[in-house]
C-alpha positions, -999 to +999 in steps of 0.1 A: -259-716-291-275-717-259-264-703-230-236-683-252-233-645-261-235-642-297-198-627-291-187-660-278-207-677-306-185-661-332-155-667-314-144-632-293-148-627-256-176-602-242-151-582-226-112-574-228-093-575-192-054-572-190-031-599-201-012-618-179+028-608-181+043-635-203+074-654-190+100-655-214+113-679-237+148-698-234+174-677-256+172-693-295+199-699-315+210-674-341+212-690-379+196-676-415+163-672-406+167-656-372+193-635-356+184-629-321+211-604-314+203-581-351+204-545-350+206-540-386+178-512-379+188-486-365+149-468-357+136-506-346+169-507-322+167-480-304+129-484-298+132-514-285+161-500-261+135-475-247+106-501-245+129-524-227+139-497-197+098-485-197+093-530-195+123-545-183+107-582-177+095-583-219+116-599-242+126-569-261+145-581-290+136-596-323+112-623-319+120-662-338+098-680-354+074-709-336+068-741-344+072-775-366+104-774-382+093-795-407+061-775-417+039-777-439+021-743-434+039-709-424+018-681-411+034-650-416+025-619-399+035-583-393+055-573-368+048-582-328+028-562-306+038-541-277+027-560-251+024-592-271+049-609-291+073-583-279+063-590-245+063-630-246+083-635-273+068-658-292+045-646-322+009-639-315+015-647-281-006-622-255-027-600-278-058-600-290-046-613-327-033-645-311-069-654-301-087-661-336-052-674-350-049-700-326-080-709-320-085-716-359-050-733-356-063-758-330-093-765-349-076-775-382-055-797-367-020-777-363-020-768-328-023-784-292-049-764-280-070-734-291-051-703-270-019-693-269-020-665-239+013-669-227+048-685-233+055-715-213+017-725-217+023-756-237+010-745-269+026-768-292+021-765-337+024-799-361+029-793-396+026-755-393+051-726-384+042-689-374+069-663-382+066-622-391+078-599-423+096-579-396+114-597-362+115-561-343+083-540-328+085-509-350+072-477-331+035-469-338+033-508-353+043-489-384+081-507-396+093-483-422+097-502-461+137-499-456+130-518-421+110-546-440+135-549-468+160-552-442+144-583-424+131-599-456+163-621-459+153-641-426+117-643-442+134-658-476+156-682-450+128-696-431+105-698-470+131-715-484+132-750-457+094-755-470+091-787-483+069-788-520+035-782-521+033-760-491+012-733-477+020-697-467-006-679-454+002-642-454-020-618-428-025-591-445-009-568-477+026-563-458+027-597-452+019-604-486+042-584-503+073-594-478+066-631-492+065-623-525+102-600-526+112-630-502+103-654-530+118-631-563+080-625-571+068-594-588+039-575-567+020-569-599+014-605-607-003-615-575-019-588-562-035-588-524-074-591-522-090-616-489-096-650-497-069-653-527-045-680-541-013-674-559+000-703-571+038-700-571+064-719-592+098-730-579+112-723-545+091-738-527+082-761-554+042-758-561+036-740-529+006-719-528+003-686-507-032-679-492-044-644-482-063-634-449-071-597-440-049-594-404-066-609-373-062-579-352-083-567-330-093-537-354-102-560-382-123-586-364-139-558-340-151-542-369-159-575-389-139-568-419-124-603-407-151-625-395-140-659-377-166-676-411-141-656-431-110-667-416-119-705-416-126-700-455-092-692-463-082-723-437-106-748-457-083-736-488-055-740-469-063-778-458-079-789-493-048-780-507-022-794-482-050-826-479-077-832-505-097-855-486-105-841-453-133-832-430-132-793-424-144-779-387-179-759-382-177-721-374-189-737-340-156-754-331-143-719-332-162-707-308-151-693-277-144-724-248-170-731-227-169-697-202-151-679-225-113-664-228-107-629-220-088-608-245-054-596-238-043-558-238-035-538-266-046-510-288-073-516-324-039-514-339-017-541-326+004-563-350+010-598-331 
């Protein structure tokens, strides 16, 4: 487009500058799918004790889900980020992964508008939910399998208030997997690969789950996920959930007009 980098053309800024500190969310409610006061892992506990002293104005604790209550769609990450999710504490929410997620989000239809750089900025979702395999920010973004187990109940909690015929979209293989265990699925039956569909019988009834290669800033950096790639699995996503519907361009995901810089945080960060 004219007058655009090709950068902002495929929808990432030129240049990463620092994020803006996040203000924190009102204190949610503990029930099955969320437990805002869980320590069940050791490792993930204490981390968070020491990130909390190093950052006392993040939010520090396990972060809830975000949305519709009655959705349609769950997105289901990782784990948050450092100085993301972590900080804000609200998923994807001031990192660099919360940029192509939202801005797809907003052009299907399932969110207010197409960032989401900081709690409290009005970023609202219809008919789609965002949650993570693991509620804690694991050391090294690395949670442990016993630290995933541990969390996968709140996963099958927050699964299991889909209503039939949903979507889950799962960011990558830990995703993946987590939704699967969460669901009684074996991993050898529906095996991870970009761009697939599992069609999965019984709880949710006829709900499909949709796989995306992680939008972190590694994998869209390095164009393993391209923003064409990501809107793919998305067209899946809405012919499925609505059969007759008119799908965006790769230009509505474009970056706004002057651009959005990208938040901090390492090639590795989760959400």
């Amino acid at each position: 487009m004219r007058g655009e980098s090709r950068s902002a053309v495929l929808g990432f800024p030129a240049r990463a500058k620092p994020a803006v500190t996040a203000r924190i969310l009102p204190e949610p409610t503990r029930d099955a799918r969320y437990d805002p006061a869980c320590r069940r892992c050791p490792r993930l506990a204490a981390f968070l004790d020491e990130v909390r002293t190093a950052h006392p104005g993040y939010w520090c604790r396990p972060v809830p889900p975000f949305g519709d209550a009655r959705a349609r769609l769950l997105v289901v990450g990782l784990a948050p980020g450092m100085h993301g999710a972590n900080a804000s504490g609200r998923p994807f929410t001031g990192d660099h992964a919360g940029i192509l997620l939202y801005r797809t989000l907003h052009a299907y239809g399932f969110a207010s508008r197409p960032d989401g750089a900081r709690a409290g900025d009005g970023l609202a979702l219809t008919g789609c939910r965002v949650n993570n395999a693991v509620k804690c920010l694991p050391p090294a973004n690395k949670p442990s399998p016993a630290e995933i187990a541990g969390c996968n109940a709140f996963l099958a909690a927050d699964l299991a208030t889909l209503p039939p015929r949903a979507a889950v979209l799962a960011l990558g293989r830990i995703a993946h997997e987590a939704v699967l265990r969460a669901l009684g699925r074996r991993l050898a039956e529906h095996p991870f690969a970009h761009g697939a569909t599992h069609r999965l019988s019984g709880v949710p009834d006829g709900a499909v789950l949709f796989d995306s290669y992680h939008c972190s800033r590694y994998n869209t950096n390095t164009r393993r996920l391209t923003p064409a790639m990501f809107a793919a699995v998305f067209d899946a996503i809405a012919a499925h959930l609505n059969p007759v519907r008119t799908t965006p361009t790769l230009a509505s995901l474009a970056a706004p007009s002057g651009g959005r810089s990208a938040p901090r945080g390492g090639p590795s960060e989760l959400t």
